[in-house]
VOGU-3710 file (C-alpha; in Angstrom, 3 decimals, decimal comma):
1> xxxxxxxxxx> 23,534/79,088/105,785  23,341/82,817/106,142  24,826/85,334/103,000  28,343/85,888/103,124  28,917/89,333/104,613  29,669/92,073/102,317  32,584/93,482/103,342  34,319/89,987/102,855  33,458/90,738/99,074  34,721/94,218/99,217
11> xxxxxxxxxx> 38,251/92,738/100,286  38,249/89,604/98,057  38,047/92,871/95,596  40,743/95,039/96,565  43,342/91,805/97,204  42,574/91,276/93,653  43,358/95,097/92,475  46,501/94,987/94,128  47,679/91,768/92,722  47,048/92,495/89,199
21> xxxxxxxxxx> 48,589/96,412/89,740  51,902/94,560/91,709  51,737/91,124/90,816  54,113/88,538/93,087  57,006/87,465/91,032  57,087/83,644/90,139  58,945/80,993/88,587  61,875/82,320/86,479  60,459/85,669/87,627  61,426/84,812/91,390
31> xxxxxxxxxx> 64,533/83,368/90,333  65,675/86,498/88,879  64,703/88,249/91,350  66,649/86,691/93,866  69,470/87,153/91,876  69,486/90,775/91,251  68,929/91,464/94,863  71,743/89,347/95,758  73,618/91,634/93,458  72,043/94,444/94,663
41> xxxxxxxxxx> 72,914/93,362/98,229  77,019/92,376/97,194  77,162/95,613/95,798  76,127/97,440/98,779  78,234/96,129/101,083  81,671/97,079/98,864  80,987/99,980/96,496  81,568/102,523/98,795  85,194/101,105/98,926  86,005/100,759/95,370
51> xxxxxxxxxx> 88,365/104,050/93,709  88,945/105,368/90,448  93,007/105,783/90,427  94,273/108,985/88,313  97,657/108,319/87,010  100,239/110,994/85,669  104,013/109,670/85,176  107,060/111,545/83,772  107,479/113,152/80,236  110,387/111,465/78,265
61> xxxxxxxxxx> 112,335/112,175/75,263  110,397/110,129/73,329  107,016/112,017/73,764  108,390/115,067/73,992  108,212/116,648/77,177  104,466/115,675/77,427  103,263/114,487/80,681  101,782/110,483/80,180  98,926/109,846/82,221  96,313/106,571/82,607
71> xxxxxxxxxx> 93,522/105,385/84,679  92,429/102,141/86,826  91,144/100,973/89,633  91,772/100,067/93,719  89,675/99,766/96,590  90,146/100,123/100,484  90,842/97,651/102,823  91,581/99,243/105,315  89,925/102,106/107,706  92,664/104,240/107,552
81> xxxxxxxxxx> 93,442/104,612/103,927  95,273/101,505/102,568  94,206/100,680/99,292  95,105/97,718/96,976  95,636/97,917/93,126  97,670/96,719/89,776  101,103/97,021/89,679  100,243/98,060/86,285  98,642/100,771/87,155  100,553/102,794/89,218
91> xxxxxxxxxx> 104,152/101,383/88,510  106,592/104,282/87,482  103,807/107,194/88,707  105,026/110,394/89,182  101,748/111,140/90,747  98,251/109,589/92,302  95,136/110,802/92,753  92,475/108,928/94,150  88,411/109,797/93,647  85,988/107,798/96,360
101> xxxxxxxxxx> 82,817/106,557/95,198  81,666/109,556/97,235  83,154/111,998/95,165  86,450/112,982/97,350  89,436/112,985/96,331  92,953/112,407/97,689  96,634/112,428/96,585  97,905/108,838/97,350  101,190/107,157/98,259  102,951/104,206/97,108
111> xxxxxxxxxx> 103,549/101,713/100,028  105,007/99,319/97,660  104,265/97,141/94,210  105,400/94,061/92,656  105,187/93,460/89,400  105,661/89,927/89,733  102,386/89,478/90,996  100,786/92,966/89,787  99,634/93,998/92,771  100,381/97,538/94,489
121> xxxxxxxxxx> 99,640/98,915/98,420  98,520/102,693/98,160  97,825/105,195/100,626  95,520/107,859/101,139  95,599/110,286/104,395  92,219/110,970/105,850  90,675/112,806/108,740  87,962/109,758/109,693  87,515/106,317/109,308  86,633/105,429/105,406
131> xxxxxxxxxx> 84,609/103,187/104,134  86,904/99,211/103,423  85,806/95,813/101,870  86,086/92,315/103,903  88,691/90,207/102,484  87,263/86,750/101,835  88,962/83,611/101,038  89,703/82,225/97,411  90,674/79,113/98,673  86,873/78,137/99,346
141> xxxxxxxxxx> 85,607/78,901/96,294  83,878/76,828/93,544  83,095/76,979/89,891  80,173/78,177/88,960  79,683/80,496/92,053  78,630/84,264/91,284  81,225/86,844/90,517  80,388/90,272/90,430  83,568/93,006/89,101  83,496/96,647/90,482
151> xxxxxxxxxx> 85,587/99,307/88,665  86,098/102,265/86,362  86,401/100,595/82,708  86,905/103,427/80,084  86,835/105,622/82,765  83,468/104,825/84,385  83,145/105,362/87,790  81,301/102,246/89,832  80,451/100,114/86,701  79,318/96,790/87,608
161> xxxxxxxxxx> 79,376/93,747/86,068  78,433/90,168/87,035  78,892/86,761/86,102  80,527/83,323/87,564  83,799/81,611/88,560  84,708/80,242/85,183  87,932/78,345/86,378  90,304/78,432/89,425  94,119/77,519/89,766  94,783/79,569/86,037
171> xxxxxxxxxx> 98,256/80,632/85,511  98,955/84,010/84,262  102,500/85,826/82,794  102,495/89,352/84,813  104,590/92,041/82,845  107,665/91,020/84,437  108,043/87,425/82,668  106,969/85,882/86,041  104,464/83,300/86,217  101,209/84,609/88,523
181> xxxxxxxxxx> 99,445/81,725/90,420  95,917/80,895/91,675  94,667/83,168/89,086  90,782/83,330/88,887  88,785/82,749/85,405  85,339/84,858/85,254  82,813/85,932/82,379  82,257/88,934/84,712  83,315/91,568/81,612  86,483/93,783/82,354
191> xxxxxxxxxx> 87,805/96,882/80,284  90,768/98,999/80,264  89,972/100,801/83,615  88,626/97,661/85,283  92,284/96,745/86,528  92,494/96,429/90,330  89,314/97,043/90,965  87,489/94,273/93,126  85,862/90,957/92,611  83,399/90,313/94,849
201> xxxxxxxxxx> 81,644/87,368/95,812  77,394/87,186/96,811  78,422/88,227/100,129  79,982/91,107/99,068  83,479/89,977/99,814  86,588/90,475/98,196  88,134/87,252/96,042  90,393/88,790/93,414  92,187/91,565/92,052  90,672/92,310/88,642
211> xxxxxxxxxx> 94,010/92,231/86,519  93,690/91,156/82,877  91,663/90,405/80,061  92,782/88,278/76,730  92,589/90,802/74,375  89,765/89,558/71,028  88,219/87,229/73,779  84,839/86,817/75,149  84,192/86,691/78,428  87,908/85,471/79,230
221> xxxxxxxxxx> 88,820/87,403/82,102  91,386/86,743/85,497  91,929/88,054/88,858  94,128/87,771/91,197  93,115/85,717/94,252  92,857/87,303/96,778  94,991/84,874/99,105  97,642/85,742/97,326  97,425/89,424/97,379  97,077/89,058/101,340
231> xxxxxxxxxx> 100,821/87,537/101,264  101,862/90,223/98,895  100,292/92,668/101,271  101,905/91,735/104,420  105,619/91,525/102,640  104,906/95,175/101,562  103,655/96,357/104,741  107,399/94,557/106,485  109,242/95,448/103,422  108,142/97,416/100,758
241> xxxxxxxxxx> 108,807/94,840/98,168  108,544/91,196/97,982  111,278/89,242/98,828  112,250/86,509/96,396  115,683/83,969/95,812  117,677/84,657/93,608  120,803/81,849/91,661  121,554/83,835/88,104  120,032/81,391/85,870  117,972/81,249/82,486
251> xxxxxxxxxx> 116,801/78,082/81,061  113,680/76,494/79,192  110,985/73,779/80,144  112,421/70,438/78,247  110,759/66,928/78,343  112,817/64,224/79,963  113,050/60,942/77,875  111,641/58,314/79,471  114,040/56,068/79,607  116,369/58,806/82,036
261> xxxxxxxxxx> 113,239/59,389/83,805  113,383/55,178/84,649  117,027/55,178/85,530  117,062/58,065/87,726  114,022/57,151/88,957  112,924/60,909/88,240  109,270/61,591/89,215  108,942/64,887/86,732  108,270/64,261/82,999  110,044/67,258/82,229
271> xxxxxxxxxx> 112,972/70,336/83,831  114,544/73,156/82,843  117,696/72,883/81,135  120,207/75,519/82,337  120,752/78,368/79,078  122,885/80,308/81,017  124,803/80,938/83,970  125,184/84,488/85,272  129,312/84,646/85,909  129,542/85,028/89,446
281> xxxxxxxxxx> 126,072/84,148/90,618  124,989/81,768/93,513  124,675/79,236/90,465  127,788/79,947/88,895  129,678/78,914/92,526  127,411/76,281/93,234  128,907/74,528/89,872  126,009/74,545/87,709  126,381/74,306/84,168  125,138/75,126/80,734
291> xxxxxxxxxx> 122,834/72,443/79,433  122,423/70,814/83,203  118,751/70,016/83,010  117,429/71,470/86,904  114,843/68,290/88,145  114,445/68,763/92,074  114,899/71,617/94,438  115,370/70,214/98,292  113,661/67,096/96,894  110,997/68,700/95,497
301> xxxxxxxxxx> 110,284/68,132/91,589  110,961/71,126/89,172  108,964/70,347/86,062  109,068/73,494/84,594  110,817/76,997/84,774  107,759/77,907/86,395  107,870/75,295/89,133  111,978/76,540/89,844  110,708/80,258/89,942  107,318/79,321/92,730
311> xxxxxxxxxx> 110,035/77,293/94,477  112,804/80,295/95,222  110,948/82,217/97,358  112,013/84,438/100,234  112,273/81,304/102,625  115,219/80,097/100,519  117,154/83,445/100,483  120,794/82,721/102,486  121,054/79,181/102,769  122,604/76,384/101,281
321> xxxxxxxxxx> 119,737/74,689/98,984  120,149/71,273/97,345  119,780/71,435/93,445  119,672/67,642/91,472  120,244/67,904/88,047  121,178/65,712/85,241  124,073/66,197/83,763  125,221/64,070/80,608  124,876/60,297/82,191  124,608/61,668/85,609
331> xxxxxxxxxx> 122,466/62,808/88,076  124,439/65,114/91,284  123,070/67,334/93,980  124,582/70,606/93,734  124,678/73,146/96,671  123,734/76,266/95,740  122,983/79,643/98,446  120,001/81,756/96,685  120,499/85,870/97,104  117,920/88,495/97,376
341> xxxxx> 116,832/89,044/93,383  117,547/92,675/92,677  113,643/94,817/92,784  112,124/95,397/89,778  112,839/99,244/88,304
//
C-alpha cells in the first residue's frame, strides 16, 4: 500500500487543535449543559414580559404624613397591557408604576384584586403590541419537573432563579384568613420583590404566581397555580371582584366521635361547629345555631372550615342550599340562601 497522503495528516492535526482549544462537552458536562440551555431557552421566551411594580400608597396619621411605598412583581399576559400580580402588592395603592424589562415605564390601573386568592389584574396603556407570556396548565404538572422564578427580589430587575416542583395541591392562608388552593411548592428561591412575578416551566410557560415564602425556611417557597389565577382573571375581567357566598357564620374544624360518625352514617371524620351566628344573616334565618356542628353542604362533606369556605362559591349565591348538621342527638337539613360576601376593603 501506497503512503497516506499528507494533507490527511495536516487535518488529523488541526481536528485535534480544535478539540483540545473547544473540547465537546460530555457526561455530567452534557447534562449540564442541556440544562442551562433549557433555562436559557425558558427564559427567553418570558422575560421580556415580566415587570418590576413601583408602589406608593397614602400617608396616614400614624407615619406622619409620609408617603408609604413598596415594590414587587407582575408580568403581561396580554398584548394590550393586562398584567397579573399579588394582591399584596398593589392592594390599597394610591399609585402604580410599571418598568418593562426594556426599560419603559408606564402608570398602571387596577382592573381588580382579591385578596382571597392574592392575585391582582393591572393595566398599562400602550401605543403597540407588548411583549406577553403563554399561560400553561398546572393541572399537568409533576413533581420533580423544572421550575424556573422570574422577578425583582430586593429590588432586582429580571433575577432568575431555578429549581423543581417540590409539591402540588399545598394549601396556603392569603392575608385575608382565606384558605388558597392548588398552591405550588418549589426550591426555586424567592425574596421580598419576587411576589407576582412568574413561574415558568422548561417551555417557558407560565404555572404560578410567585406569592410567598415561609419566612427562616430553605427553599420553602409557593405559587399560585396558574389555573386558578385564570378563574380569578376572568371574574375580574366580568366583575371586578370575585364573587363568593356568603351565610354569617364563624366556627372551628372539630373531630366527630366515631360513634356519631356510625349512627349518622357521616362520611367526614370531622366539621365545623357553628361559634357564631351573625343576627340577621342567611344563617341566622335558615335556623342555624351556636354549637351546630356544619357536616354536608348539598350532600357534599364539609370536613373542615376550609372545605365550607371552597364550597360557597359564586354558584351558590341566591338560592336555597341544603345545610346537614348535627345538632345535640340529631342530624336535620337546614335551608339556608347564601348572599354576595361584602368585598374586601
Amino acid at each position: 500500500m501506497g503512503s497516506r497522503p499528507s494533507f490527511i495528516d495536516d487535518l488529523a492535526r488541526d481536528l485535534a487543535a480544535a478539540d483540545n482549544a473547544n473540547p465537546r462537552p460530555h457526561g455530567d458536562e452534557a447534562l449540564l449543559d442541556a440544562y442551562s440551555q433549557t433555562v436559557i431557552g425558558a427564559l427567553e421566551r418570558v422575560q421580556h414580559a415580566v415587570a418590576h411594580i413601583a408602589v406608593e400608597r397614602r400617608a396616614s396619621a400614624a407615619n406622619q404624613g409620609a408617603a408609604r411605598g413598596g415594590t414587587g412583581s407582575g408580568f403581561l399576559f396580554t398584548p394590550d397591557g393586562y398584567l397579573l400580580t399579588n394582591s399584596h402588592v398593589v392592594h390599597g395603592a394610591s399609585a402604580l408604576r410599571v418598568t418593562l424589562a426594556d426599560g419603559s415605564t408606564y402608570d398602571a390601573d387596577l382592573v381588580g384584586d382579591d385578596p382571597s386568592t392574592d392575585l391582582a389584574v393591572l393595566r398599562i396603556g400602550a401605543s403597540e403590541a407588548l411583549p406577553h407570556a403563554q399561560l400553561g396548565e398546572s393541572a399537568k404538572l409533576r413533581v420533580g419537573q423544572i421550575a424556573i422564578a422570574v422577578g425583582s427580589p430586593l429590588g432586582l430587575a429580571q433575577t432568575v432563579t431555578t429549581g423543581v416542583v417540590s409539591a402540588l395541591g399545598r394549601s396556603l392562608r392569603s392575608n385575608s384568613g382565606r384558605m388558597i388552593y392548588d398552591v405550588i411548592q418549589t426550591d426555586a428561591a424567592l425574596n421580598p420583590g419576587n411576589s407576582g412575578g412568574p413561574l415558568v416551566n422548561s417551555a417557558g410557560q407560565v404555572i404560578g404566581v410567585n406569592t410567598a415564602i415561609i419566612p427562616g425556611a430553605q427553599a420553602i417557597c409557593f405559587a399560585t397555580a396558574i389555573d386558578s389565577a385564570k378563574w380569578v382573571i376572568t371574574q375580574l375581567f366580568a366583575h371586578g371582584r370575585v364573587r363568593r357566598a356568603h351565610v354569617g357564620v364563624a366556627g372551628t374544624t372539630v373531630p366527630i366521635a366515631r360513634k356519631v360518625q356510625r349512627f349518622f352514617e357521616l362520611t367526614a371524620t370531622s366539621g365545623v361547629r357553628v361559634m357564631e351566628v351573625v343576627k340577621g344573616s342567611p344563617a341566622a334565618l335558615g335556623g342555624l345555631r351556636v354549637d351546630d356542628t356544619i357536616v354536608a353542604i348539598d350532600g357534599m362533606p364539609v370536613d373542615g372550615i376550609d372545605a365550607l369556605q371552597r364550597l360557597l362559591d359564586a354558584s351558590r349565591i341566591g338560592r336555597a342550599v341544603q345545610f346537614t348538621i348535627v345538632r345535640l342527638t340529631q342530624k336535620l337539613n337546614l335551608q339556608i340562601t347564601p348572599v354576595e360576601q361584602a368585598v374586601l376593603a
